[in-house]
C-alpha positions in Angstrom: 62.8 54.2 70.5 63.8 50.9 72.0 61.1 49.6 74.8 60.8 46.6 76.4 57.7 45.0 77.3 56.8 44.1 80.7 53.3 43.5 80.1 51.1 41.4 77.3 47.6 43.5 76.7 45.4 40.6 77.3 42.2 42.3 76.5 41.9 42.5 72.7 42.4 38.0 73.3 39.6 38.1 75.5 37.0 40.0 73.8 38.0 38.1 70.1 37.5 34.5 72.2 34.0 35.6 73.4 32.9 36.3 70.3 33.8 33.1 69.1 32.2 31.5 72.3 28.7 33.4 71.2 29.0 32.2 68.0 29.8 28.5 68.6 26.7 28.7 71.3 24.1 30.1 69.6 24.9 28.0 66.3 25.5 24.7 68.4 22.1 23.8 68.8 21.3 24.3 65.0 24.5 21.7 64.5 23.7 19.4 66.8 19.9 18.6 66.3 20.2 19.7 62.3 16.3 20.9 63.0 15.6 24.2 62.5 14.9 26.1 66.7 11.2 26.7 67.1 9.9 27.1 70.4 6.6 24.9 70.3 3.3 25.5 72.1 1.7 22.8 74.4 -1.4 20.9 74.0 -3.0 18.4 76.6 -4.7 16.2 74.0 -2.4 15.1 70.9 -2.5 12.5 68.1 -0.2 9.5 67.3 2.1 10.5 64.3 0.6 7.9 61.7 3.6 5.9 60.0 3.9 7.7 56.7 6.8 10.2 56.5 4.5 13.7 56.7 6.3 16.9 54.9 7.8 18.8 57.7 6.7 22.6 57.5 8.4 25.1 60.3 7.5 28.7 60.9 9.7 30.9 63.2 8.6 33.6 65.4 10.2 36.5 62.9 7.8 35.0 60.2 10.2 33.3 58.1 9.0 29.8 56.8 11.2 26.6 55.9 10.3 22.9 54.2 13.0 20.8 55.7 15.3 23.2 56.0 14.9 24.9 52.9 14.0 28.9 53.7 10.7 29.5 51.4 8.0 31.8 51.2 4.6 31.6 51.1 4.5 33.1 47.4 6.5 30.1 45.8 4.7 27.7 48.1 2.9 26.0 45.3 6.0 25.9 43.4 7.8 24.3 46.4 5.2 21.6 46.9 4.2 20.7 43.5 6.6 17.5 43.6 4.8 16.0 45.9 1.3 14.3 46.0 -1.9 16.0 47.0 -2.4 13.3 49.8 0.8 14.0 51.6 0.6 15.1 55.2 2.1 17.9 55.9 3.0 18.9 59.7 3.8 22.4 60.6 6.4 23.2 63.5 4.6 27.0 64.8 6.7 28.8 67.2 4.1 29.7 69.9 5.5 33.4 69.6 4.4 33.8 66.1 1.5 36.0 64.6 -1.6 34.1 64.5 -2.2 36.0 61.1 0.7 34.9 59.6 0.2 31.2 60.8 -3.8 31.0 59.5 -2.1 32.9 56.1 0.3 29.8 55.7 -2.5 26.9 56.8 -4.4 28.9 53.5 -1.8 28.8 51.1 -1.0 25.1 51.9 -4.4 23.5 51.4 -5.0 26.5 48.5 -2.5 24.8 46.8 -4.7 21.5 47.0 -2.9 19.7 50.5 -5.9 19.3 53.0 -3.9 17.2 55.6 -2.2 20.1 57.7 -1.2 19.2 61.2 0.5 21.3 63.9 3.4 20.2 66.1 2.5 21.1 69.3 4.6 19.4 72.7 2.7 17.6 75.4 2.0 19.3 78.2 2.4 17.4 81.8 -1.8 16.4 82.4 -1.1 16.5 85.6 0.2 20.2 86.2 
């Protein structure tokens, strides 16, 4: 059967280039800032970073935890941070939508495994709102 075609279906291209578009968008910000997203709670009164280089810790809202941006768990924590000196600050990067359990449950295991200095990243809030 010999048919010409008058038409190009247009609608297969469309859906396959927003897919892409979602998956350059929500993996953009990841690229761009190399930091790993968490969605930080606000505090009126903070502290000035000292100038040693503090271990950075984030925890995500589903729970999962990440040195750097290394994925661990808590279970291998000690393993994870054995390299490094007891004194070493460590800051932690808490999404404000996570679990309080599970945050006080990671604060433990960090200064179980002998690291007292535990500080949370928090953004500054406008004093003035």
């Amino acid at each position: 059967m010999d048919r010409d075609f008058d038409e190009i279906n247009v609608i297969p291209l469309v859906d396959v280039m927003l897919v892409l578009l979602v998956i350059v968008l929500t993996t953009a910000s990841f690229v761009v800032t190399g930091e790993i997203p968490v969605d930080l709670a606000e505090a009126k009164q903070t502290e000035q970073p000292s100038d040693e280089i503090p271990l950075m810790m984030s925890l995500k809202a589903d729970g999962s935890l990440y040195l750097g941006k290394t994925p661990i768990t808590v279970d291998n924590l000690e393993t994870v941070l054995s390299p490094y000196p007891k004194a070493k600050q460590i800051v932690l990067s808490a999404d404000r939508a996570i679990v309080l359990e599970k945050f006080v449950q990671v604060v433990d295991e960090i200064k179980r495994v002998g690291f007292p200095h535990v500080s949370l990243e928090v953004e500054r809030s406008d004093p003035g709102a």
